[in-house]
C-alpha positions as MATLAB code, in Angstrom:
seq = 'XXXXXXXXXXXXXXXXXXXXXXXXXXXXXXXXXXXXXXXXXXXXXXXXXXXXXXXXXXXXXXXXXXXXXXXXXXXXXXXXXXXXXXXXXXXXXX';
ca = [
       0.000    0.000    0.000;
       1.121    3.581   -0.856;
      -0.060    5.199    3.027;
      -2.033    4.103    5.690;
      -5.962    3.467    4.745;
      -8.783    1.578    4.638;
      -9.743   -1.146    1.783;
     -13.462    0.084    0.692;
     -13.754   -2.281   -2.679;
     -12.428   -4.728   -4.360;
     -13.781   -5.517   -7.864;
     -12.968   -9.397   -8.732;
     -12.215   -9.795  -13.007;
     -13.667   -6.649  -14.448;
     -13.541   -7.072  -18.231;
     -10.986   -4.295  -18.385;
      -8.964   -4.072  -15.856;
      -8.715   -7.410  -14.095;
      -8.724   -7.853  -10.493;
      -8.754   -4.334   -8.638;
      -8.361   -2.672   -5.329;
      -9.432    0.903   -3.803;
      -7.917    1.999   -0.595;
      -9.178    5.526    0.898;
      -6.847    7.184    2.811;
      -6.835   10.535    4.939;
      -7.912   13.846    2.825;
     -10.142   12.671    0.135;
      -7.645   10.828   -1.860;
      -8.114    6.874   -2.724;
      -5.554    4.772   -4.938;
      -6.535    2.610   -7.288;
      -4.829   -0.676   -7.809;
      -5.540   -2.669  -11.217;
      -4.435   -5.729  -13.363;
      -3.559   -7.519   -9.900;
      -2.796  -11.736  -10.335;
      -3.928  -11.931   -6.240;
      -5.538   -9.935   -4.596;
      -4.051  -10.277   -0.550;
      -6.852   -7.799    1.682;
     -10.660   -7.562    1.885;
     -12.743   -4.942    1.885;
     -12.938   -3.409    5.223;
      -8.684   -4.328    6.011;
      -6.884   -1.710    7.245;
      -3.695   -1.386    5.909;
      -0.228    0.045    6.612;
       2.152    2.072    4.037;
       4.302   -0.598    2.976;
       1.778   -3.465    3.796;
       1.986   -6.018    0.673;
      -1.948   -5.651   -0.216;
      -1.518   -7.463   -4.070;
       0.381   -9.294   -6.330;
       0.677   -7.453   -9.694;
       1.634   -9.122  -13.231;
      -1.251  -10.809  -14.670;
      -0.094  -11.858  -18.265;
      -2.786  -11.289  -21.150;
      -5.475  -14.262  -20.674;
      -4.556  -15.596  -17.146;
      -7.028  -14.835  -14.262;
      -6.704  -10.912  -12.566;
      -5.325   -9.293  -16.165;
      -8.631   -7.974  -17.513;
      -9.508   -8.404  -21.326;
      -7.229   -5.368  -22.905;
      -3.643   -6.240  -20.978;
      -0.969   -6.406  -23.270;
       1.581   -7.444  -20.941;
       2.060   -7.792  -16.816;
       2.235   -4.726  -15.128;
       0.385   -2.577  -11.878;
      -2.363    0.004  -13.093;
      -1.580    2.768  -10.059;
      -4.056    5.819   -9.520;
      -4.325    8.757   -7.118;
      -7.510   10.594   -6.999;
      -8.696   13.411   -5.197;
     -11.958   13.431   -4.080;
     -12.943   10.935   -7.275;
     -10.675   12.601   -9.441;
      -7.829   11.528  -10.824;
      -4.440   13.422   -9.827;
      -0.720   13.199  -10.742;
       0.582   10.379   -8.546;
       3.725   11.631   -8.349;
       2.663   14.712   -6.442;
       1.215   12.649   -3.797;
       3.763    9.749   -3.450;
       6.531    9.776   -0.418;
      10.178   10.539   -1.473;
      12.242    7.333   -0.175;
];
């Protein structure tokens, strides 16, 4: 998990993006987590910056990818109140 939050849904094999996770944290922002192989928390888990909340990767046609993959990789969003935002001004410098 990017920061400290709560898991409010998890969406199991949508047709486009797979397996996915949303996790709201403090100040109106969520992240978005898509294209995810296994999925590790439920909704309702709290979770920990850090806290290993997914496996990412799903290949084109294996279970979690979602229809339109064209290769393993981790969908990653920031919104803002429902909007999405430029991740990069909300991620932690490490």
């Amino acid at each position: 998990a990017a920061a400290p939050g709560i898991v409010v849904k998890a969406v199991r094999e949508s047709i486009y993006a797979g397996n996915i996770l949303f996790i709201a944290h403090a100040g109106g922002i969520t992240t978005v987590y898509m294209h995810l192989s296994q999925m590790l928390v439920n909704v309702g888990d709290e979770v920990s910056r850090g806290d290993i909340i997914a496996y990412s990767g799903g290949m084109p046609g294996t279970p979690g990818a979602g229809r339109f993959t064209t290769g393993p990789h981790l969908h990653f969003e920031v919104r803002k109140n429902g909007i999405p935002v430029n991740p990069l001004d909300y991620l932690i410098n490490f």
